[in-house]
Each structure stands twice: as structure tokens, then as C-alpha cells.
N, C-alpha and C positions, 0 to 999 in steps of 0.2 A: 504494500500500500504506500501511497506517495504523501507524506507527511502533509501537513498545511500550513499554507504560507501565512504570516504574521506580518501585520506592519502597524505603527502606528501613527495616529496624524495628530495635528492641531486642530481647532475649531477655529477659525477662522471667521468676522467678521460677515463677509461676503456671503457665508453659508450658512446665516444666523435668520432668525426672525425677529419680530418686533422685543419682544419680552426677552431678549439676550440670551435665547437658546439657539443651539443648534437646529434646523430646520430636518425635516425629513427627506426631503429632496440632498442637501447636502451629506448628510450622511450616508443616501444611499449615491455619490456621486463617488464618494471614498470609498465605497465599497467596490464600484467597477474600476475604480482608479489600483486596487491591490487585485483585482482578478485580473487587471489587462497586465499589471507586474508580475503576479504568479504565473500566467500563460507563456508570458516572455524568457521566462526565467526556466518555463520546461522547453524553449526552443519554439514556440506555438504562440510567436508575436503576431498581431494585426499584418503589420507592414510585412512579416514572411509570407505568412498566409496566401497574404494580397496576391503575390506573386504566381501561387501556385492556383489558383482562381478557387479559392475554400478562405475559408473562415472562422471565428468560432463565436459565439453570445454565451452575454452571461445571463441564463434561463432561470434560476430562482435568488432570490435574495429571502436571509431571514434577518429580522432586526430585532433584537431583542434588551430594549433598556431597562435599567432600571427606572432610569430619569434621564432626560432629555439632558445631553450637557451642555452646561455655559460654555461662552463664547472663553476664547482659549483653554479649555479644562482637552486635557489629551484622549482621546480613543483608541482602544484595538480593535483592527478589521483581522480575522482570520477568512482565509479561502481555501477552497479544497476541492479537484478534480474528481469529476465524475464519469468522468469515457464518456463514449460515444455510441447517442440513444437512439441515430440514426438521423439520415438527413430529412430537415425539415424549412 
């Protein structure tokens, strides 16, 4: 089995909403931001892909907070490969 990738971000401003939390769009923008790193990172970058006329999406996201974080408070994105469920 292929461990999972780990990274962690900032919360950043721009990905914030009004009440000084992280937005849900933002958080899940750092989540495709560590899948397109993790895919890179097993050789199955966007820009390879491109090449080879294939590609890959990221098909589930699960977001599970406790509480929404404040603007700078840090996050971990874990990712984790699932094979291939067939072309769609």
C-alpha cells in the first residue's frame, strides 16, 4: 500500500470568510492543491499526463473539522491513492 501524503498549509486571508474563518471552498482548494502534489510526487503530474493525452481528478474529498480554522491557525491535508476505477 502507498502511504499518504501529508502537507501542511496556512490559512491565508484570501481563503477566509467574513467572521475570520477559513472558508470551505478554501480548504477544499488545499486539499486539490496536496492531491495534484501527491500525484506529482508518484510521477502522475497534470503537465505528464497532458502529454500522454490521460489525466487524473480528484473524485472524493472528505473534510472533517473540528472547527473551522482562523485565518492563519495551520492545517493538515492528508491524501491517499486509490487506483484506477476505470475510465470515466
Amino acid at each position: 500500500a502507498i502511504a499518504p501524503h501529508v502537507e501542511r498549509f496556512t490559512i491565508y486571508e484570501f481563503l477566509g470568510d467574513e467572521n475570520g474563518l477559513a472558508s470551505l471552498q478554501g480548504i477544499c482548494e488545499y486539499m486539490q492543491e496536496a492531491a495534484g502534489n501527491h500525484a506529482a510526487g508518484l510521477g502522475l503530474s497534470i503537465g505528464k499526463l497532458h502529454g500522454e493525452g490521460v489525466a487524473w481528478v480528484l473524485a472524493r474529498m472528505r473534510l472533517v473539522p473540528e472547527r473551522m480554522p482562523a485565518m492563519h491557525a495551520r492545517i493538515v491535508v492528508e491524501t491517499w491513492p486509490v487506483g484506477i476505477e476505470g475510465l470515466q
